[in-house]
C-alpha positions as CSV (number, residue, x, y, z in Angstrom):
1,X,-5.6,10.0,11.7
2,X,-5.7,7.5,8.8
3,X,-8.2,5.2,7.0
4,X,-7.8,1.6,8.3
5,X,-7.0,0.5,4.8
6,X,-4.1,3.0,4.5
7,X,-2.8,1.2,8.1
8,X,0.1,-1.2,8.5
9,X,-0.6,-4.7,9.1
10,X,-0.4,-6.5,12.3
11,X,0.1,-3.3,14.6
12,X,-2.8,-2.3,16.2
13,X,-4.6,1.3,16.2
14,X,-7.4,2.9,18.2
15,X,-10.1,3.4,16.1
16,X,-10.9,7.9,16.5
17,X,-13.7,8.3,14.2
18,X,-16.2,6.4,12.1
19,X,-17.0,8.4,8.9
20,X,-20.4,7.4,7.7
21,X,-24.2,7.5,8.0
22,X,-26.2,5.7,10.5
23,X,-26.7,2.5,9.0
24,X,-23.1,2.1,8.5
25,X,-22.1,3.2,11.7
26,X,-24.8,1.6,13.0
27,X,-23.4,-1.5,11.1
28,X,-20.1,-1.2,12.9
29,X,-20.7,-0.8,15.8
30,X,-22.2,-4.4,16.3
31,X,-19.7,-5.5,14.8
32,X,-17.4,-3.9,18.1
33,X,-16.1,-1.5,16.0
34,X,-16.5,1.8,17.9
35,X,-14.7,4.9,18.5
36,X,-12.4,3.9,21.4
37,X,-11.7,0.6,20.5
38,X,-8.3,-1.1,19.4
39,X,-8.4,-3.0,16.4
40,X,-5.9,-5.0,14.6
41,X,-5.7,-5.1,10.2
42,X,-4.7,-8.8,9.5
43,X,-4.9,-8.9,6.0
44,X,-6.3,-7.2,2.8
45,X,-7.5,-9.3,0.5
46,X,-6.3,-8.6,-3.1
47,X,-6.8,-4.8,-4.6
48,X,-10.5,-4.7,-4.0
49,X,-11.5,-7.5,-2.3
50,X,-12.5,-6.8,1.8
51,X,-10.2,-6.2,4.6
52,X,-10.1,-8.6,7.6
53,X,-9.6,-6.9,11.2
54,X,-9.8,-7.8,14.5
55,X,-11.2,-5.9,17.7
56,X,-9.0,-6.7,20.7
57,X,-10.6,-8.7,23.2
58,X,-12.0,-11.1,20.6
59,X,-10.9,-13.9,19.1
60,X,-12.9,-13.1,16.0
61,X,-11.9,-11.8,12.9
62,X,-14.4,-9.3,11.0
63,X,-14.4,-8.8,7.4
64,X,-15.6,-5.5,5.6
65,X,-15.5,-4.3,2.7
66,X,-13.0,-1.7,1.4
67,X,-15.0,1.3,1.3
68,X,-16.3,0.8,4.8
69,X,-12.9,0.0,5.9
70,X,-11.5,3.2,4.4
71,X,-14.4,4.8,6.6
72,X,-12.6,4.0,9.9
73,X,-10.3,6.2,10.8
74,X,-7.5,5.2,13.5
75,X,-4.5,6.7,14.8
76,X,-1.2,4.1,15.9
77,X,-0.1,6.2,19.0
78,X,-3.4,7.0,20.6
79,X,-4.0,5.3,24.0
């Protein structure tokens, strides 16, 4: 497992834990971002700015900020 921000770009990853108190899990997760889920990093916007994803089955892409985003922890291979 890795932080999203540490993930390559384009290929997506199952998301296997969400590091964080309620509120920000809480935060997350109606966003769509929940452990199970696929989700996609598109971009990352400058050194600190936020990191844009996308959770499969949506159209939609989320931005959050870096230190949330180095809260999600996904793994490539998982199914």
């Amino acid at each position: 497992m890795i932080p999203l921000t540490a993930h390559r770009r384009g290929v997506p990853a199952t998301v296997m834990e969400l590091r964080g108190g309620h509120a920000m899990r809480s935060r997350l997760e109606a966003l769509g971002i929940r452990e199970g889920k696929r989700i996609t990093l598109v971009s990352v916007l400058g050194r600190h700015g936020p990191v844009i994803l996308q959770v499969e089955g949506s159209s939609t892409q989320i931005a959050v900020g870096r230190g949330m985003a180095g809260r999600i922890l996904v793994s490539e291979h998982a199914a």
